[in-house]
C-alpha positions as CSV (number, residue, x, y, z in Angstrom):
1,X,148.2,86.2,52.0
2,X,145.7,83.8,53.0
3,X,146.0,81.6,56.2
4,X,143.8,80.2,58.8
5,X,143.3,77.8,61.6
6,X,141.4,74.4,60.8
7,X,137.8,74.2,62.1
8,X,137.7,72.6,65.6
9,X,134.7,71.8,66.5
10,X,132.9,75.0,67.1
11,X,135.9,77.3,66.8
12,X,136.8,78.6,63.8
13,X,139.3,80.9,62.0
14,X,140.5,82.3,59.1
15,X,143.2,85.0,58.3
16,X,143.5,87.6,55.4
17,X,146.3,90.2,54.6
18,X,147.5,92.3,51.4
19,X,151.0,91.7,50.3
20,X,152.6,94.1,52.4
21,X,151.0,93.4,55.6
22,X,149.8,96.4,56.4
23,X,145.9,95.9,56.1
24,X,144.1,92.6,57.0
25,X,140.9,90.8,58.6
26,X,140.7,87.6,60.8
27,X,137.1,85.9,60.7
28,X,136.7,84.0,63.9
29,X,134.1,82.2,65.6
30,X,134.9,80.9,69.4
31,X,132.9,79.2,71.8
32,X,133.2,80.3,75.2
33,X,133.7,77.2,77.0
34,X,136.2,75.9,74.6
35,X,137.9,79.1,74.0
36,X,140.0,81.3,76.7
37,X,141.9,84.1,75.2
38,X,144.1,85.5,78.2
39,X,144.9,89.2,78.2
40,X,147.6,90.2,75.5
41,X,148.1,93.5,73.2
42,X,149.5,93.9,69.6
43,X,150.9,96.7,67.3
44,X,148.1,97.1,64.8
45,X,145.1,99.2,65.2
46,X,142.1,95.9,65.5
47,X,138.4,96.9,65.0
48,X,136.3,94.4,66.2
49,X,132.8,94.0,64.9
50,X,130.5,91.3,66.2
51,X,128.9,89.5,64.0
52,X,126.4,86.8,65.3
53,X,125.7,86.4,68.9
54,X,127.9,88.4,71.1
55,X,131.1,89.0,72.1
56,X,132.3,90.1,75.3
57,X,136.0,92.3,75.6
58,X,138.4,93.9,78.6
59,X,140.1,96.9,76.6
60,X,141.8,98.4,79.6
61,X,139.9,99.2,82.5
62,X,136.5,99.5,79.6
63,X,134.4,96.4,79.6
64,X,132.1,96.3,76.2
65,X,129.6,94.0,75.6
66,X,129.3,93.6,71.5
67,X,125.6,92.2,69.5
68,X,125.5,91.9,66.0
69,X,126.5,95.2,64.6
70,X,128.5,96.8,67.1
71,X,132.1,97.5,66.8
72,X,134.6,98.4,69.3
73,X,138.4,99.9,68.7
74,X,141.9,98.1,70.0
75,X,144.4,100.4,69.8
76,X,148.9,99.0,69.7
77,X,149.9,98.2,72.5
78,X,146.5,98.5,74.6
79,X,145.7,95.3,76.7
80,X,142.6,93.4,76.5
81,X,141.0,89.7,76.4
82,X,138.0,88.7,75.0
83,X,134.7,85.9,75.7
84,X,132.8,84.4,72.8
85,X,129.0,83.7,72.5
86,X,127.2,82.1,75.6
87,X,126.5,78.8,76.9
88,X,125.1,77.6,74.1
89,X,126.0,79.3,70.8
90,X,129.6,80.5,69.9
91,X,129.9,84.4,69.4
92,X,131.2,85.4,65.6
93,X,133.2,88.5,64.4
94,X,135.6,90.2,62.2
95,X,138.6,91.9,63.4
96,X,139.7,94.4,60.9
97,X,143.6,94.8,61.3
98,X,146.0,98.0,59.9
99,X,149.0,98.7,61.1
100,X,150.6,102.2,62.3
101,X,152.1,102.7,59.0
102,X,149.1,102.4,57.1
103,X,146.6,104.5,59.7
104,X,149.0,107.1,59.5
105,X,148.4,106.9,55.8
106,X,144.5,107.3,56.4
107,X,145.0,110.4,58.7
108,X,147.2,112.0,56.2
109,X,144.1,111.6,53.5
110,X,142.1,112.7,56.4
111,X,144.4,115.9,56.6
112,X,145.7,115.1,59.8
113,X,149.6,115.2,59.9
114,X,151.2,114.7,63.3
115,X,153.6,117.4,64.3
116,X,156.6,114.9,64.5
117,X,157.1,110.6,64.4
118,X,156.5,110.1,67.9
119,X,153.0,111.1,67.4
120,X,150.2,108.6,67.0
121,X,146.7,108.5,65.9
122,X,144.4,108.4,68.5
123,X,141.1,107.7,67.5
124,X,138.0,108.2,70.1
125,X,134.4,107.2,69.0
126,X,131.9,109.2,69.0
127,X,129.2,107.0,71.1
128,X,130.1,104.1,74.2
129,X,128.6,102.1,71.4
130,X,129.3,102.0,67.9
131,X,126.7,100.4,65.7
132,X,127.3,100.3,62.1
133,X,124.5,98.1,59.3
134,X,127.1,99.7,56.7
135,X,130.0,97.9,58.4
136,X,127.7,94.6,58.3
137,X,127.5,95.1,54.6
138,X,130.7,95.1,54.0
139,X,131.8,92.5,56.3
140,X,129.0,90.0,54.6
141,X,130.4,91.2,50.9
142,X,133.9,90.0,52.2
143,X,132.3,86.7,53.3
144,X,130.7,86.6,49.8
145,X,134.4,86.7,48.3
146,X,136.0,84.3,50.9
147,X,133.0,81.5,49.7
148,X,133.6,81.8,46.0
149,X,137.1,82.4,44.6
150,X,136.6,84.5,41.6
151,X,139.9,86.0,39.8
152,X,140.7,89.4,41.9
153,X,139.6,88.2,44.9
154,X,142.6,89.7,46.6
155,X,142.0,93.3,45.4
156,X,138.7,92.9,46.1
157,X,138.9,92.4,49.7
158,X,141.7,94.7,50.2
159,X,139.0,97.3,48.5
160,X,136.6,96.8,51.0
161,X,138.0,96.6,54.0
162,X,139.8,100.1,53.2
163,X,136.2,100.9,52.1
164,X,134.9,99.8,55.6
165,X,137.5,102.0,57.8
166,X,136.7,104.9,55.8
167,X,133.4,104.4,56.7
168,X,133.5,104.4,60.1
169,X,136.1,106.6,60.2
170,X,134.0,109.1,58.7
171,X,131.0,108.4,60.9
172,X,132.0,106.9,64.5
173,X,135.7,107.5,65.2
174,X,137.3,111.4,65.4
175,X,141.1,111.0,64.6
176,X,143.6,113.0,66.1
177,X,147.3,113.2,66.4
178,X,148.8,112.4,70.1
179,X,152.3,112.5,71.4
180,X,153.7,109.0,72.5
181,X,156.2,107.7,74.5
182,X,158.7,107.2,71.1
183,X,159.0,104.3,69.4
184,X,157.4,101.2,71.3
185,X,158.8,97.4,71.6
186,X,158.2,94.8,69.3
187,X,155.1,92.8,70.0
188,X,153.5,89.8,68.0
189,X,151.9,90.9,65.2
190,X,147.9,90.1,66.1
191,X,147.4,87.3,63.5
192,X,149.9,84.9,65.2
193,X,148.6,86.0,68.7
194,X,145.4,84.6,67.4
195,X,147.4,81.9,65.7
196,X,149.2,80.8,68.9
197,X,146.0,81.2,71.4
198,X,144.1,78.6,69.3
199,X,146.9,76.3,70.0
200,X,146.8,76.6,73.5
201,X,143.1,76.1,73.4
202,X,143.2,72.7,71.1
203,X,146.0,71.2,73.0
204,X,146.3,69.0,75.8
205,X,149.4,69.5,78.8
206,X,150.8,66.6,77.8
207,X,150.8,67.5,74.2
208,X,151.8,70.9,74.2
209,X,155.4,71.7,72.5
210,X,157.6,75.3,71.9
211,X,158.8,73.7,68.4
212,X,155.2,72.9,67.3
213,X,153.7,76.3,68.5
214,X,156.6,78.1,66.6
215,X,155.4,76.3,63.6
216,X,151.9,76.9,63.4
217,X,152.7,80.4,64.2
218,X,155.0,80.8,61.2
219,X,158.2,81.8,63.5
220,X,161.6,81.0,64.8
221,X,161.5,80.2,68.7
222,X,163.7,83.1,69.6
223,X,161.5,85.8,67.9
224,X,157.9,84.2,69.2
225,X,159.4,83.8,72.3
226,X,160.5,87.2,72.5
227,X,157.4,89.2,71.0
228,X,155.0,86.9,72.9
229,X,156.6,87.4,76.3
230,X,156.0,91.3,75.5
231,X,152.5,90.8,73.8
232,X,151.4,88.9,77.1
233,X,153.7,89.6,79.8
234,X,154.6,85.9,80.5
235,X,156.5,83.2,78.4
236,X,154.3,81.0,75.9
237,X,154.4,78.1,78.1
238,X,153.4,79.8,81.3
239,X,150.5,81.6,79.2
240,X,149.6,78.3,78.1
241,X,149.2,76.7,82.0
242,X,147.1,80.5,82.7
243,X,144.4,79.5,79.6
244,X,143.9,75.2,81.1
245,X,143.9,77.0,84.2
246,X,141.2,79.4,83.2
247,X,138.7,76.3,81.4
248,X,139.7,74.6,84.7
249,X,138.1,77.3,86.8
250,X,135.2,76.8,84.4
251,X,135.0,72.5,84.9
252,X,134.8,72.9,88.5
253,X,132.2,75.4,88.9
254,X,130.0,73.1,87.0
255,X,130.8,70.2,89.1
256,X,133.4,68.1,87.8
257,X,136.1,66.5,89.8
258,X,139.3,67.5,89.9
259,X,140.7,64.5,88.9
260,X,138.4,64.9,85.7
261,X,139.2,68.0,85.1
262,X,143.0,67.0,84.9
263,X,142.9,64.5,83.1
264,X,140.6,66.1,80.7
265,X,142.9,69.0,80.1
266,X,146.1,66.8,79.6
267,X,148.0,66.7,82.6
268,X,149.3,62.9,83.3
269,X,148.4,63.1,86.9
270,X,146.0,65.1,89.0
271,X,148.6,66.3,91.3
272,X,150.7,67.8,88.9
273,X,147.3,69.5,88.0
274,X,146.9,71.3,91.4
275,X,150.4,72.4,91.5
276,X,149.7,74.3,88.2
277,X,146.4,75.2,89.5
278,X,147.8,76.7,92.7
279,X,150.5,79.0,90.9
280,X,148.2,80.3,88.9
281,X,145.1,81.1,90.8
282,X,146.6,80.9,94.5
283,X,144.5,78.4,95.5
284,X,143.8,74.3,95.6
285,X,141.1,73.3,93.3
286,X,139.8,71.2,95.6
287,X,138.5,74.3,97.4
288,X,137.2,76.0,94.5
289,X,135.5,72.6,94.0
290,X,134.3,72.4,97.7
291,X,133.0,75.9,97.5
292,X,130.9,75.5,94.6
293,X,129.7,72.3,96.2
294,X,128.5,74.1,99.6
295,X,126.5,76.3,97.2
């Protein structure tokens, strides 16, 4: 399967899974202005390896800061947000994606069989940072493949990203089985997480609809609504006013009027704007505004 976002100006995205959606890779370039991704969680296993500039990531109460090369470990379920590049360039990565299903798969090869199904597969690294050229090398051959489509192109990515979580498998995560609470609740898979964050991000308040977010997102409204609201902790539109609230905090530190920033994110008047503003951050933005002008 083969599905991705349209570029957007600096943001871009692209999504990759086998046929039984076990195993997959999104390839994702953000800028961090542009691009708030509010804390959320999801039932695959993600490695995240930055690829150009830098990303920044919240995984629970950790805070990693990725360069080129480094990779860092999302396990189901386990909160976390994420920042993009800097003020001037957008940060670039790969998130490698396999699901319980399939890991469990892995540990068995490994020769490590959890005692019973409410086990999981923990994996811990073996350094605060892991840094991986291998990892690079396959992430740029899977770029190579994604630029020209030669037949097999399908099996060959499939081949190397197994090849990649082999590799650091073998050489900067120890697996081990550890009991769980029992089977968990549903979340959104992470490809439509991704999916339905890059709507919020490219749409304005006025513009933003349930029916149309359900449709890029490849789902019925009952299901997204449902797995989102346990992916995020709030309903899609609510997460949507937390991300314009977020770029809003952004628009005011640097100086712009609340009245610009409404209208700029979308909202048909700037009073409406606060009122949004206010749930969300427990403040007026005036006074985030004046505060930033006594400075």
């Amino acid at each position: 399967m083969n599905r991705g976002a349209s570029p957007a100006g600096q943001t871009f995205s692209r999504f990759w899974f086998n046929d039984r959606h076990d195993l997959g890779v999104h390839h994702f370039r953000y800028p961090r202005d542009d691009f708030e991704a509010i804390p959320h969680s999801h039932p695959e296993y993600t490695f995240v390896l930055c690829l150009r500039n830098r990303i920044d990531l919240e995984v629970g109460s950790r805070s990693l800061q990725l360069a080129p090369g480094h990779i860092a470990l999302i396990h189901p379920a386990e909160v976390h947000r994420g920042c993009f590049g800097d003020n001037r360039e957008p940060g670039e990565g790969m998130a490698v994606v396999i699901a319980s299903r399939a890991m469990h798969r892995l540990a068995e090869a490994f020769g490590i069989r959890p005692e019973s199904q409410h086990h999981t597969i923990r994996l811990s690294p073996s350094s605060p940072f892991c840094s991986s050229v291998e990892a690079l090398g396959y992430a740029n051959e899977i770029l190579d493949e994604w630029r020209v489509a030669r037949p097999g192109r399908s099996l060959a990515v499939e081949s190397l990203l197994l090849r990649m979580i082999v590799h650091m498998l073998r050489d900067h995560f120890e697996m081990m089985p550890e009991a769980g609470p029992g089977l968990a609740e549903p979340e959104l898979p992470g490809w439509q997480m991704g999916l339905a964050l890059e709507y919020m991000n490219s749409t304005a308040k006025a513009d933003f609809r349930l029916a149309e977010l359900c449709q890029r997102v490849g789902s019925s409204e009952s299901r997204l609504v449902r797995l989102f609201t346990r992916s995020a902790g709030c309903l899609p539109h609510h997460a949507f006013d937390r991300v314009l609230a977020c770029k809003a905090v952004r628009m005011l530190r640097a100086g712009r009027a609340v009245k610009d920033v409404a209208y700029a994110l979308g909202f048909r008047s700037d009073s409406h704007f606060c009122v949004v503003f206010r749930r969300i951050m427990c403040r007026p933005p005036g006074e985030l505004a004046s505060d930033e002008g006594a400075t």
